[in-house]
C-alpha positions as CSV (number, residue, x, y, z in Angstrom):
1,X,47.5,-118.1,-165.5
2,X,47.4,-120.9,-162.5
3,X,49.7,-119.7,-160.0
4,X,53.0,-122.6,-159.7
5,X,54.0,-123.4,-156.3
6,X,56.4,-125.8,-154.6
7,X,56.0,-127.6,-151.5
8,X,59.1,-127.2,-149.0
9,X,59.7,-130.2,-146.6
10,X,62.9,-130.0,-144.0
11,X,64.3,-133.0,-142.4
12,X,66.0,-130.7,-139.9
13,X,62.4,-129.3,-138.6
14,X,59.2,-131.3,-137.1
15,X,56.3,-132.5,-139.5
16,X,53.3,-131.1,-139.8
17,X,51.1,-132.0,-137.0
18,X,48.3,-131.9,-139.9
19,X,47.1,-131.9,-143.3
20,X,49.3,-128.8,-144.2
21,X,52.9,-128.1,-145.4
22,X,56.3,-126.8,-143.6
23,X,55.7,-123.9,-146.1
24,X,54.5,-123.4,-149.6
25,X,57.1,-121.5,-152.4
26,X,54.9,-119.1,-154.9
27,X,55.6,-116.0,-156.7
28,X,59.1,-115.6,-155.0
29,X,57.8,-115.5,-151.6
30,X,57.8,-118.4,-149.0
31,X,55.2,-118.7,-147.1
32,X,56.3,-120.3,-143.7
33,X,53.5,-122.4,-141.4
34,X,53.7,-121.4,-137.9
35,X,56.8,-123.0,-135.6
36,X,56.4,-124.6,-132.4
37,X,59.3,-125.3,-130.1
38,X,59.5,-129.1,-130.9
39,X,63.0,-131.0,-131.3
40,X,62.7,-132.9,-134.6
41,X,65.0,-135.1,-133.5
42,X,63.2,-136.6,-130.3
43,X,59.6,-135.4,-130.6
44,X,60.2,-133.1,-127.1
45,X,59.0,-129.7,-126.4
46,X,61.5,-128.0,-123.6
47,X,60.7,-126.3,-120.9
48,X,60.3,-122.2,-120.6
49,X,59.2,-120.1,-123.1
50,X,63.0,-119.1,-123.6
51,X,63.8,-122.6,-124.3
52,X,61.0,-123.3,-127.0
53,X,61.7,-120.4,-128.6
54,X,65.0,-121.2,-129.8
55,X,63.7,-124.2,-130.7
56,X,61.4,-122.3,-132.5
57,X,64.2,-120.1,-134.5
58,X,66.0,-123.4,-135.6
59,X,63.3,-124.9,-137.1
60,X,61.9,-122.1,-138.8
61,X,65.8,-121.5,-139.4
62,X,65.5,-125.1,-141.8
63,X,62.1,-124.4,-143.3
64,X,63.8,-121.3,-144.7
65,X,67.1,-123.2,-145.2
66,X,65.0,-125.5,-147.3
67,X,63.1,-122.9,-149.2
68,X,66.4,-121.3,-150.1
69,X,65.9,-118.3,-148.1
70,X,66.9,-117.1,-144.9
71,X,66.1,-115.0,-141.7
72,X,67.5,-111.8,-143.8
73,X,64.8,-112.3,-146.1
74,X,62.1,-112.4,-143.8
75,X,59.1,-109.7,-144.6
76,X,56.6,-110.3,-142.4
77,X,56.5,-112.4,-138.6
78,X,53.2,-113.6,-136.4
79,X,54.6,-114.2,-133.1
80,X,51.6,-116.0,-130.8
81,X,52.5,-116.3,-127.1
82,X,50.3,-118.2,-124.7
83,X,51.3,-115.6,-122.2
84,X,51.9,-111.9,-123.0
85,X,54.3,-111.7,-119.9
86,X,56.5,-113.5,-122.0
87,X,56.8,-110.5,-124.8
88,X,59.9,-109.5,-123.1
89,X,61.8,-112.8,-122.8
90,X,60.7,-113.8,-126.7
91,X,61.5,-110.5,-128.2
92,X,65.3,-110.9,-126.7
93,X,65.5,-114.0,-128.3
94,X,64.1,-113.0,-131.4
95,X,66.5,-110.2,-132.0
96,X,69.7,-112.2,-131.6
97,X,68.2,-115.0,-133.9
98,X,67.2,-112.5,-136.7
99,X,70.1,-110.7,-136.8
100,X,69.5,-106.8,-137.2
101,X,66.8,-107.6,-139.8
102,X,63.1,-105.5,-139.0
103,X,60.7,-107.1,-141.0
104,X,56.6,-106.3,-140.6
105,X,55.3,-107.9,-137.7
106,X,52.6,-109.0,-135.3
107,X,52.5,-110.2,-131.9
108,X,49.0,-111.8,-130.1
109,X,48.2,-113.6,-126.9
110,X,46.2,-116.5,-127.4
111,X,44.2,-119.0,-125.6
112,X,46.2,-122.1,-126.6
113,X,48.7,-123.3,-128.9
114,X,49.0,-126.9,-130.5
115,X,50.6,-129.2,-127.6
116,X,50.2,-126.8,-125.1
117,X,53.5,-125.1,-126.5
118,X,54.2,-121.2,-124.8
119,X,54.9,-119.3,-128.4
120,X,54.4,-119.9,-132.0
121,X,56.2,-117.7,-135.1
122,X,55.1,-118.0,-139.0
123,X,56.6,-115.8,-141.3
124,X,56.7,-114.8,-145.1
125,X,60.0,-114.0,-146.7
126,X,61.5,-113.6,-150.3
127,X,63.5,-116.5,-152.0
C-alpha cells in the first residue's frame, strides 16, 4: 500500500529556497525541512547567531503550526551551527523555545549553511 502524504506550506515561515517542501505529513509524523533564520516577512536574515535563531524557532514554530503539531510533539532535532562556539548561545535559546520538551537530538558544525546563515534546525514530530 502507497504511503499518503500531505504537503505543508506556512504563510507565516519563508519558502523553500528550492525544489523541496516546508515539510511533508505521512504516517502521523511531520517531517520538518531544516529552518534558517530568515524573516518571511522582508526576506532578511538578522544579525548574531542569537538573533537568527529565534528567527529560526518562529518559523519552524509555523511549519509545525501548519502541520497541526507543535514544539511538544517534537521527537527528533538536527541543529547545524556554522560555528561550534555558538553551542552555548543556541542551546539557551533552544530550551526557552521548546519548552521543557527533550526530544532525540543532534548537533554538527558545518562548513556552510544556505545564505551564509550561522545555525539551521529540522525536526520530526507527531501530529
Amino acid at each position: 500500500m502507497a504511503t499518503v502524504h500531505k504537503i505543508v506550506h506556512s504563510e507565516n515561515a519563508p519558502a523553500a529556497l528550492g525544489p523541496y517542501s516546508q515539510a511533508i505529513v505521512a504516517n502521523g509524523f511531520v517531517f520538518c525541512s531544516g529552518s534558517i533564520g530568515i524573516n518571511p516577512q522582508t526576506g532578511a536574515v538578522p544579525e548574531g547567531v542569537e538573533a537568527q535563531t529565534e528567527q529560526v524557532f518562529a518559523n519552524m514554530g509555523a511549519v509545525l503550526k501548519g502541520a497541526h503539531s507543535s514544539f511538544a510533539q517534537i521527537v527528533k532535532t538536527t541543529v547545524f551551527l556554522k560555528d561550534l562556539k555558538d553551542f552555548d548561545a543556541v542551546n539557551k535559546i533552544y530550551a526557552k523555545n521548546m519548552g521543557g520538551a527533550l526530544p532525540a537530538r543532534s548537533c554538527v558544525e558545518v562548513a556552510r549553511l544556505p545564505k551564509d546563515v550561522l545555525v539551521e534546525i529540522e525536526c520530526i514530530a507527531t501530529v
